[in-house]
BABA-984762 format. One line per field, with one value per residue: x, y, z of N, C-alpha, C in turn; residue in one letter. Coordinates in steps of 0.1 Angstrom, whole numbers, plus 2048, in hexadecimal, padded with zeros to 3 digits. Layout:
// residues N
n.x: c(X | ...)
n.y: c(Y | ...)
n.z: c(Z | ...)
ca.x: c(X | ...)
ca.y: c(Y | ...)
ca.z: c(Z | ...)
c.x: c(X | ...)
c.y: c(Y | ...)
c.z: c(Z | ...)
residu: c(A | ...)
This chain:
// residues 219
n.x: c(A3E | A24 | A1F | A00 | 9E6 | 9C6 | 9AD | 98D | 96E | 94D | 936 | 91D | 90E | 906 | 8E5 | 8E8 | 8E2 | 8C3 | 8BE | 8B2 | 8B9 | 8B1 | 892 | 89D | 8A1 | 88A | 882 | 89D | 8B4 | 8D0 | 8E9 | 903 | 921 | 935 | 942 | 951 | 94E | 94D | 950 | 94E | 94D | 930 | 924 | 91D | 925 | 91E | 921 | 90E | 904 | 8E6 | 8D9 | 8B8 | 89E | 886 | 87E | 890 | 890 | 891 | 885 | 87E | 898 | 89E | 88B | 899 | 8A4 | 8BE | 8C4 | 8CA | 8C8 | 8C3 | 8D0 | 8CC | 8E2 | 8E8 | 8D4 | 8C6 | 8B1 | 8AF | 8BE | 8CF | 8E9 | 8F1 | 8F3 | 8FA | 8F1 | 8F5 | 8F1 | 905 | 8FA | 8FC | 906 | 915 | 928 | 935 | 944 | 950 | 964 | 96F | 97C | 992 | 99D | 9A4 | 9A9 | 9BA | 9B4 | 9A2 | 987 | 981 | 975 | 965 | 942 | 92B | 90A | 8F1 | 8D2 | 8D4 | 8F0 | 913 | 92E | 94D | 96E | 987 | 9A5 | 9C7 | 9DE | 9EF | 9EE | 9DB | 9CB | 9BD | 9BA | 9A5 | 991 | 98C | 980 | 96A | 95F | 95A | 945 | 931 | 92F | 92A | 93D | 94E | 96D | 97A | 98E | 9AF | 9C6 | 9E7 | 9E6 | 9E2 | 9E5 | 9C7 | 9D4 | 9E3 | 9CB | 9C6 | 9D9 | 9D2 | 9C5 | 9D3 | 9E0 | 9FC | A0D | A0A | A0F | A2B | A34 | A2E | A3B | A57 | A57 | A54 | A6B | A80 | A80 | A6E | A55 | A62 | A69 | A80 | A78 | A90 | A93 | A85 | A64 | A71 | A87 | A7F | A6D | A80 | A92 | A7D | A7B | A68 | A53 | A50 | A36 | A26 | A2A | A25 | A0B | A05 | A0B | 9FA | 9E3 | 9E0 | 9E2 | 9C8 | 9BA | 9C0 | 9BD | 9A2 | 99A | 99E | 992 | 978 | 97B)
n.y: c(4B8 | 4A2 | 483 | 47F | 473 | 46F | 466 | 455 | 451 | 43D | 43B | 42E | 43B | 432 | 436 | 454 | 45E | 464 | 472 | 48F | 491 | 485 | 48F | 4A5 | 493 | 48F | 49E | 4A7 | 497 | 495 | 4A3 | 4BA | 4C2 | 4DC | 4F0 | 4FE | 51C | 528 | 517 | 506 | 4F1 | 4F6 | 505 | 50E | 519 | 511 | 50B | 4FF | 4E0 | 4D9 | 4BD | 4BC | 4AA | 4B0 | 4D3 | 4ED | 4F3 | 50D | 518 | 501 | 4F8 | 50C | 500 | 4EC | 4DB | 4DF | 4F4 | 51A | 52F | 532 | 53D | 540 | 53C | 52F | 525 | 50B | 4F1 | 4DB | 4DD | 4EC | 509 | 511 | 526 | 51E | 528 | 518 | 500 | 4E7 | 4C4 | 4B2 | 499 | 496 | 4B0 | 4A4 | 48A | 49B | 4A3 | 493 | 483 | 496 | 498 | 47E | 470 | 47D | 487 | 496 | 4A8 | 4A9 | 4BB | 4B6 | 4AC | 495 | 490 | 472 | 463 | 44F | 44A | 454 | 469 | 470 | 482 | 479 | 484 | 47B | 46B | 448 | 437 | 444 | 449 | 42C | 423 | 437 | 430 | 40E | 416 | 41E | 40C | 3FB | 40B | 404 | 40D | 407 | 409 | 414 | 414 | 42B | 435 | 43D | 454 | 468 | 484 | 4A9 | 4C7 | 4E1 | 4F7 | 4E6 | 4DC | 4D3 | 4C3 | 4AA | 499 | 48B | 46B | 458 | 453 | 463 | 47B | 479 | 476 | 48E | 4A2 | 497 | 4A0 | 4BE | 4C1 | 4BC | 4CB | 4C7 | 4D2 | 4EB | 506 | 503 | 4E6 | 4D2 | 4BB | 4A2 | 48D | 470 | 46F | 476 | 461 | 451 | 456 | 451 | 438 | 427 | 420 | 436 | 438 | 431 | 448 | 45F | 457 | 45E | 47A | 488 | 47F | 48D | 4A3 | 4A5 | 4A4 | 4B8 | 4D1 | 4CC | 4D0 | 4E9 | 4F5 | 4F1 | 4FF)
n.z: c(B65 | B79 | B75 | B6D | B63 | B4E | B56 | B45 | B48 | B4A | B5B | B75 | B8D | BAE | BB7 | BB3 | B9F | BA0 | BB7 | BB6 | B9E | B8B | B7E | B69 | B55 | B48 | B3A | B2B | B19 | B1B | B2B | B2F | B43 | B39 | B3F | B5C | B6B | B88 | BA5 | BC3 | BE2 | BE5 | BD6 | BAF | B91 | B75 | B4C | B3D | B22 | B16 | B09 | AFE | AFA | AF3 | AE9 | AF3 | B15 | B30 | B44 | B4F | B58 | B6B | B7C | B8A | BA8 | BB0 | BA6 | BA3 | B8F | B6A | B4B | B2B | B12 | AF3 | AE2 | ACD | AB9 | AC5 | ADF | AF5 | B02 | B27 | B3D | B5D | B7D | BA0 | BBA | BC9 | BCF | BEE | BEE | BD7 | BDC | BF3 | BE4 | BD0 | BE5 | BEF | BDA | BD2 | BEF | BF8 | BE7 | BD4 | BB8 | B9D | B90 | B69 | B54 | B34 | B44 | B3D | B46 | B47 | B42 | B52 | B5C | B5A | B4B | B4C | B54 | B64 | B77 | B80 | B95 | B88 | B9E | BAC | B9F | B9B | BBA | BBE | BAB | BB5 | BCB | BC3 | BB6 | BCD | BD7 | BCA | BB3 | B8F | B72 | B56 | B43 | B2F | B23 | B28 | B2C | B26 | B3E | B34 | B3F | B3F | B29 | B14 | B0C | AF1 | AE9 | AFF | AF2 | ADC | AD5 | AE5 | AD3 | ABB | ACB | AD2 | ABA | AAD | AC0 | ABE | A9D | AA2 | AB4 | AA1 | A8D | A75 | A6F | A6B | A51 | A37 | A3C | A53 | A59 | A48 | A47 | A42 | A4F | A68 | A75 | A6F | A84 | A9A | A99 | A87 | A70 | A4E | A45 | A5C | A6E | A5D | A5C | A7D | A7E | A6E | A7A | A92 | A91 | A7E | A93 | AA6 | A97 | A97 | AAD | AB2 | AA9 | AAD | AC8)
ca.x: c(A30 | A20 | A17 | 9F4 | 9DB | 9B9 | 99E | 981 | 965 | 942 | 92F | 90F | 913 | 8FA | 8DB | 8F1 | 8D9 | 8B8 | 8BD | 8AF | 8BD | 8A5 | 88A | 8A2 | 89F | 87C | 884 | 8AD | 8BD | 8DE | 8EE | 915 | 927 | 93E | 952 | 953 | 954 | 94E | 94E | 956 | 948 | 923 | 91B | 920 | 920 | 921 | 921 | 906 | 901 | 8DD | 8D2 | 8AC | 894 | 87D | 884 | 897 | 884 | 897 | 87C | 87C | 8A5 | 89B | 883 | 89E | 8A1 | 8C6 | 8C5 | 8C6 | 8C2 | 8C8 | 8D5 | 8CF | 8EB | 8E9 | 8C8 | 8C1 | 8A7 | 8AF | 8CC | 8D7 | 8F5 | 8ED | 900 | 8F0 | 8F7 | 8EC | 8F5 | 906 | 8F0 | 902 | 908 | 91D | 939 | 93D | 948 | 960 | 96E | 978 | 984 | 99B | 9A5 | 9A6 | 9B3 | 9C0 | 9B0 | 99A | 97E | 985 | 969 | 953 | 93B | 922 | 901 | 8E3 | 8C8 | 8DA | 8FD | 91B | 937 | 950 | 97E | 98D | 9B4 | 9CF | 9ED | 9EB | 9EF | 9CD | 9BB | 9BB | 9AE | 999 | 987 | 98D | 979 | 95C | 959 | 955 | 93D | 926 | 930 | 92C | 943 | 955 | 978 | 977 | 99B | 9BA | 9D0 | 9EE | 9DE | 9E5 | 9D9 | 9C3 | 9DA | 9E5 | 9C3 | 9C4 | 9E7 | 9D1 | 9BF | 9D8 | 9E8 | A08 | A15 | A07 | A17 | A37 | A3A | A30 | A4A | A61 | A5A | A5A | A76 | A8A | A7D | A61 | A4D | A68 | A68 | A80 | A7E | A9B | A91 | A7A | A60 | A76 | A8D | A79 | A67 | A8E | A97 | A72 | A80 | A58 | A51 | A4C | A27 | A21 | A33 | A20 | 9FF | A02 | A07 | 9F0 | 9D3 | 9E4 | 9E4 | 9BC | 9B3 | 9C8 | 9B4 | 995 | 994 | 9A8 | 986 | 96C | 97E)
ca.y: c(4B5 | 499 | 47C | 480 | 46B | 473 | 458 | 459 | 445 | 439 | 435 | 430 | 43B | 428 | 43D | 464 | 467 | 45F | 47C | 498 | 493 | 47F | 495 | 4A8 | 48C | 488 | 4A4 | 4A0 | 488 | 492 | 4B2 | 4B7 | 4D3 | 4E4 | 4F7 | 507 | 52F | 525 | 509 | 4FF | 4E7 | 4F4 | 511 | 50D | 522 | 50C | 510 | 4F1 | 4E0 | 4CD | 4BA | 4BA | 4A0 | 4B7 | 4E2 | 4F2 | 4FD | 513 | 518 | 4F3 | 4F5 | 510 | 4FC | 4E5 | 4DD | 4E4 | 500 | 528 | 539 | 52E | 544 | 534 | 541 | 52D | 518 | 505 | 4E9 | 4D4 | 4DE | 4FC | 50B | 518 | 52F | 51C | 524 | 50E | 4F8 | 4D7 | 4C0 | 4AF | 48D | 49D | 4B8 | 499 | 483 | 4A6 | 4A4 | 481 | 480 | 49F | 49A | 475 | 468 | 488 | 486 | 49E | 4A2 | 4AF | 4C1 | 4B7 | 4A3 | 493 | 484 | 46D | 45F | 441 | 44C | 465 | 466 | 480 | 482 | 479 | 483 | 478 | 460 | 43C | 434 | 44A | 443 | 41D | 425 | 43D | 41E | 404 | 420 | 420 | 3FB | 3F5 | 40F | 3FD | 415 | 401 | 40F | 40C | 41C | 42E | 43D | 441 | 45B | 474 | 492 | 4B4 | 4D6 | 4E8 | 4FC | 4DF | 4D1 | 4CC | 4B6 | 49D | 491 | 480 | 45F | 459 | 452 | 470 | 485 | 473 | 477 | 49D | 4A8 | 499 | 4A6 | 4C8 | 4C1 | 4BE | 4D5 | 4C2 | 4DF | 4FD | 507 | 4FB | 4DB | 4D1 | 4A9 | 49B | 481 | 466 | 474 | 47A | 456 | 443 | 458 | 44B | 427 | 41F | 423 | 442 | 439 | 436 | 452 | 466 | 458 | 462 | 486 | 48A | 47B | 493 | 4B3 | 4AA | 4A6 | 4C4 | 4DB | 4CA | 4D3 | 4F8 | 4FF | 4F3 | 50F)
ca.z: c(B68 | B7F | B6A | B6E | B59 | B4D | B56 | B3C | B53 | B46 | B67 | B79 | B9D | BB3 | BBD | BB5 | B97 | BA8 | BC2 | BB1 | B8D | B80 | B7A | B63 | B47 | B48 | B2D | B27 | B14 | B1E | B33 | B2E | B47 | B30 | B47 | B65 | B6F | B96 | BAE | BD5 | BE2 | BE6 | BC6 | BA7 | B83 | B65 | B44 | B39 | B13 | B19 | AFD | B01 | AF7 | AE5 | AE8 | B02 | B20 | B38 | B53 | B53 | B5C | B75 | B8B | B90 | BB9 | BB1 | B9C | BA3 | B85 | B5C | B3F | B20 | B0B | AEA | AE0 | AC1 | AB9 | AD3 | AE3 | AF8 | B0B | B2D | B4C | B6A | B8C | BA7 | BCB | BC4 | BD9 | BF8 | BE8 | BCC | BE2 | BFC | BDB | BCE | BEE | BEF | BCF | BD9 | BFB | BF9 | BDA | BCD | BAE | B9C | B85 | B5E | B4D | B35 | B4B | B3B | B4E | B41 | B4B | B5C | B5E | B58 | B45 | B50 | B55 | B72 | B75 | B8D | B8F | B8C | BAC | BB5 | B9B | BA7 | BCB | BBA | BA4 | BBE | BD1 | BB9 | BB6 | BDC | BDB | BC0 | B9E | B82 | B68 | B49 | B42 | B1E | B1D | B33 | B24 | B2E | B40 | B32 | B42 | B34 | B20 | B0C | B07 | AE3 | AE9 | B04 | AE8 | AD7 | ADE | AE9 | AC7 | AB7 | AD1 | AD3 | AA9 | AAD | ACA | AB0 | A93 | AA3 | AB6 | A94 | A80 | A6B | A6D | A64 | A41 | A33 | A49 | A58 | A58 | A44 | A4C | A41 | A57 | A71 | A6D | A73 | A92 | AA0 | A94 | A82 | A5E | A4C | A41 | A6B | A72 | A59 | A66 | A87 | A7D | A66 | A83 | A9C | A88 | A7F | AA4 | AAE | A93 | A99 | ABD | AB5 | AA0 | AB4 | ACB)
c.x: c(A2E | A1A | A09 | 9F1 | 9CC | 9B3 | 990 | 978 | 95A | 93B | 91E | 912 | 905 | 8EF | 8DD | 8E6 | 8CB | 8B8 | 8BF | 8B3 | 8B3 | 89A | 892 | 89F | 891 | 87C | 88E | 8B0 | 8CB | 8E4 | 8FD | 915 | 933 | 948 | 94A | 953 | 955 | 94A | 955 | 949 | 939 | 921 | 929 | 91F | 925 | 920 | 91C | 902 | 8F3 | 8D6 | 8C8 | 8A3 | 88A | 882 | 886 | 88C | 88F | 894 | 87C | 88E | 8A4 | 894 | 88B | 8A4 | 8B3 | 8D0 | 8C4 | 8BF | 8CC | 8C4 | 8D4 | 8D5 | 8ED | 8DC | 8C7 | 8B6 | 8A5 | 8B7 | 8CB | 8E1 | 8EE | 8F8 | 8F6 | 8FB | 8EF | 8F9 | 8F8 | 8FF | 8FF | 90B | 917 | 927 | 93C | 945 | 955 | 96A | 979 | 983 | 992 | 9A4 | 9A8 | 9AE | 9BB | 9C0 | 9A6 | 98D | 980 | 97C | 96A | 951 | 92F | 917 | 8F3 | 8DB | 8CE | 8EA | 908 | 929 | 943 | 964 | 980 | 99C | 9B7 | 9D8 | 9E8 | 9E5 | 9DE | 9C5 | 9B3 | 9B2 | 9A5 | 98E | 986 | 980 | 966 | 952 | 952 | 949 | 92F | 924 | 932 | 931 | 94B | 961 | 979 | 982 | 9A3 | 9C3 | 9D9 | 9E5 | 9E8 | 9DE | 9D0 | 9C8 | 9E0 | 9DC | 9C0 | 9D0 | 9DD | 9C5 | 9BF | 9E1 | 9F7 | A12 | A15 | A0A | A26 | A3D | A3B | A39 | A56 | A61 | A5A | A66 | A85 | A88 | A71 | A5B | A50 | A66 | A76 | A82 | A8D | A9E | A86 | A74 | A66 | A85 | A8A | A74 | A78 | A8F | A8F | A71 | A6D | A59 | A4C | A3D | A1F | A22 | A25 | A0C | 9FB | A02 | 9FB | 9E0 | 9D5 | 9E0 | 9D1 | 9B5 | 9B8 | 9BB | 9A7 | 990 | 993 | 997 | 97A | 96F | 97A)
c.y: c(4A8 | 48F | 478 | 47B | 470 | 46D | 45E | 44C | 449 | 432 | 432 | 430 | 43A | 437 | 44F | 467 | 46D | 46B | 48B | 499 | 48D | 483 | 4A3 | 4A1 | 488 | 493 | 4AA | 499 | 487 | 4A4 | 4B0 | 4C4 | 4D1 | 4EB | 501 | 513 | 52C | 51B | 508 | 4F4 | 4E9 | 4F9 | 50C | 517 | 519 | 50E | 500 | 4ED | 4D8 | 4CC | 4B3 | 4AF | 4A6 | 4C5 | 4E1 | 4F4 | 502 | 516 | 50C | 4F2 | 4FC | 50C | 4F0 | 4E5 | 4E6 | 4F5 | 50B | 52D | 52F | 538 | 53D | 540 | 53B | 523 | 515 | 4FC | 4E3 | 4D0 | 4ED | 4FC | 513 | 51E | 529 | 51D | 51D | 508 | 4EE | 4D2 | 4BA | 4A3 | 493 | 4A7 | 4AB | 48F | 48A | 4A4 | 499 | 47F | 48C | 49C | 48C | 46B | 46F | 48B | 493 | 49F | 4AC | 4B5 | 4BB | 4A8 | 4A1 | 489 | 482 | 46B | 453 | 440 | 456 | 45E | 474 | 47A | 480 | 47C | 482 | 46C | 454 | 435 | 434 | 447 | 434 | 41F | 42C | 431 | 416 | 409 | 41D | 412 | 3F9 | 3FD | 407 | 404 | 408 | 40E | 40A | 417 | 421 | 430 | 440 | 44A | 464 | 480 | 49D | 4BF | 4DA | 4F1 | 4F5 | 4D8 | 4CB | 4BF | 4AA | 496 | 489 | 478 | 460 | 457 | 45E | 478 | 482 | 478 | 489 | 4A4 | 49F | 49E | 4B5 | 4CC | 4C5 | 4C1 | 4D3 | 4CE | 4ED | 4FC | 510 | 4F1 | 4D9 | 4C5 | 4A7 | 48F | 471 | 465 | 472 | 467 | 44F | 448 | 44C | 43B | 420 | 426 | 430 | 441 | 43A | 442 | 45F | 469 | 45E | 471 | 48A | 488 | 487 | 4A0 | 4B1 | 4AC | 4B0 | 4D0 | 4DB | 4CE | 4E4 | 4FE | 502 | 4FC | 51D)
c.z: c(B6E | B74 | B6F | B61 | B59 | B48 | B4D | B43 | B4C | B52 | B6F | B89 | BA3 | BBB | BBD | BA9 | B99 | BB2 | BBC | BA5 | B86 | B75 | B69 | B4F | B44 | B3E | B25 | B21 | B1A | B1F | B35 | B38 | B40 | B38 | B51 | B6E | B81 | B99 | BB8 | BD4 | BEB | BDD | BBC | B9D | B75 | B5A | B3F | B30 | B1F | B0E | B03 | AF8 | AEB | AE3 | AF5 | B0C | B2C | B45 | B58 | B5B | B68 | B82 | B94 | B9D | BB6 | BAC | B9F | B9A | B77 | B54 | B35 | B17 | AFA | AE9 | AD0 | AC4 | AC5 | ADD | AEA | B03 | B15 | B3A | B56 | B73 | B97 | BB4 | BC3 | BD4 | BE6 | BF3 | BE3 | BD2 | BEA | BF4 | BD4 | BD8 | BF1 | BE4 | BCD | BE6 | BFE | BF4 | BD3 | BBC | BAD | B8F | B7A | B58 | B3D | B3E | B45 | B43 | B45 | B4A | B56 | B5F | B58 | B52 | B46 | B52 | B63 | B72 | B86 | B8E | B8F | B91 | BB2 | BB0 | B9B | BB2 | BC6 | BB5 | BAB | BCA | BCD | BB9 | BC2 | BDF | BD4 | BB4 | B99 | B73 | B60 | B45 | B32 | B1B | B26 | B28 | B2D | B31 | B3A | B38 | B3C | B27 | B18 | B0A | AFB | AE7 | AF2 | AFD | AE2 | AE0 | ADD | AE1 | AC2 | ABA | AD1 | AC2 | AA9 | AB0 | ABE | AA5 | A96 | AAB | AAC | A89 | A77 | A68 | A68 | A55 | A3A | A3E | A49 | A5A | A52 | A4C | A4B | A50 | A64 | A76 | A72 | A7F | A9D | AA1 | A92 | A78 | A5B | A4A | A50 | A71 | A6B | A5E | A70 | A88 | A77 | A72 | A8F | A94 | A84 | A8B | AAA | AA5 | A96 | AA7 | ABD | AAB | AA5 | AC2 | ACB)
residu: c(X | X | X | X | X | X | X | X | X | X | X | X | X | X | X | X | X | X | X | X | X | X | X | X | X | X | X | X | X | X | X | X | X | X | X | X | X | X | X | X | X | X | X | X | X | X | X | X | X | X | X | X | X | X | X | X | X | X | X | X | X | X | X | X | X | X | X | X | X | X | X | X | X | X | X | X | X | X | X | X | X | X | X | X | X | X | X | X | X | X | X | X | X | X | X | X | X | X | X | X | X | X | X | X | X | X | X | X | X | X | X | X | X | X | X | X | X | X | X | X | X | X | X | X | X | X | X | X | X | X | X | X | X | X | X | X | X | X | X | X | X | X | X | X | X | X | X | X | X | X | X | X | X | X | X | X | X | X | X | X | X | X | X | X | X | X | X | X | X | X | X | X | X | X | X | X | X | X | X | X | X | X | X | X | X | X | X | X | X | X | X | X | X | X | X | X | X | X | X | X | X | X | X | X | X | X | X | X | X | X | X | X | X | X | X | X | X | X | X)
């Protein structure tokens, strides 16, 4: 696998909210895309949490300039899940594209946007994600870096959760059995190979194993 990293960015991209998003939060607090089903670089079909200010309104999601049509698929008090499909404006594919065909980076799902800025994954080596940032700056993003971590595909997305300890202890203790019944090395065991103390050792599974179920539930 490419050692690919996955940028966790806190940004405010200069004037990208202001052009037609705005009116969004005038009864929003905060719109996450969740994932996916289609996208090039003009239509879209997402799958959208928007936690609303007061109750949902879905006509109100529909009159959006960018917006086709909204499915509201789960609603609560002030909260619902929706299927929008819609145009990404012009701004927004010429920004995909760059960040594809320029830097060779890509963008991770969830994307969350506020009223004044977005908080969303960036993956791509090093190297790119450098010029990528270096990129941002010169443009006039003001941003804040929340988390650099190993990328994992999607199919390992519970694993890019934990840190590089927590994975490092895991791939050993299943490497040598910890996990068969009857083990085959205990934690003490386990814990000298790793040369750090068993009480660390045992830490780091234990935080690993709740963040692995915690993710495998909300699943």
């Amino acid at each position: 696998m490419l050692d690919f990293q996955i940028l966790k960015l806190h940004y405010n991209p200069p004037d990208v909210i202001n052009k037609g998003y705005k009116i969004v939060f005038s009864k929003a607090k905060k719109v996450t895309i969740l994932n996916t089903l289609m996208q090039n670089l003009d239509n879209f079909l997402f799958i959208v949490e928007i936690d609303w200010l007061k109750q949902p309104d879905n006509e109100f999601v529909k009159q959006h300039i960018f917006v086709k049509d909204s499915v509201e698929l789960i609603i609560s008090k002030n909260r619902s899940i929706c299927l929008i499909t819609g145009t990404l404006p012009k701004d927004n594919s010429e920004i995909l594209q760059q960040l594809t065909n320029k830097f060779n980076c890509f963008l991770e799902l969830p994307i969350t946007l506020e009223k004044k800025s977005i908080t969303g994954n960036i993956v791509g080596n090093h190297k790119d994600l450098n010029r990528f940032l270096d990129f941002i700056n010169n443009w006039g993003v003001e941003f804040k870096i929340l988390s650099i971590k190993k990328y994992y595909p999607k199919g390992f997305g519970v694993l890019s959760a934990l840190t590089s300890q927590q994975l490092n202890c895991l791939e050993t203790a299943m490497e040598n059995g910890y996990f068969d019944f009857p083990k085959r090395y205990n934690s003490h065991e386990i814990a000298k190979k790793l040369k750090i103390s068993h009480t660390t050792f045992l830490e780091h599974i234990k935080k690993a194993e709740k963040t692995i179920f915690s993710n495998l539930l909300r699943i």
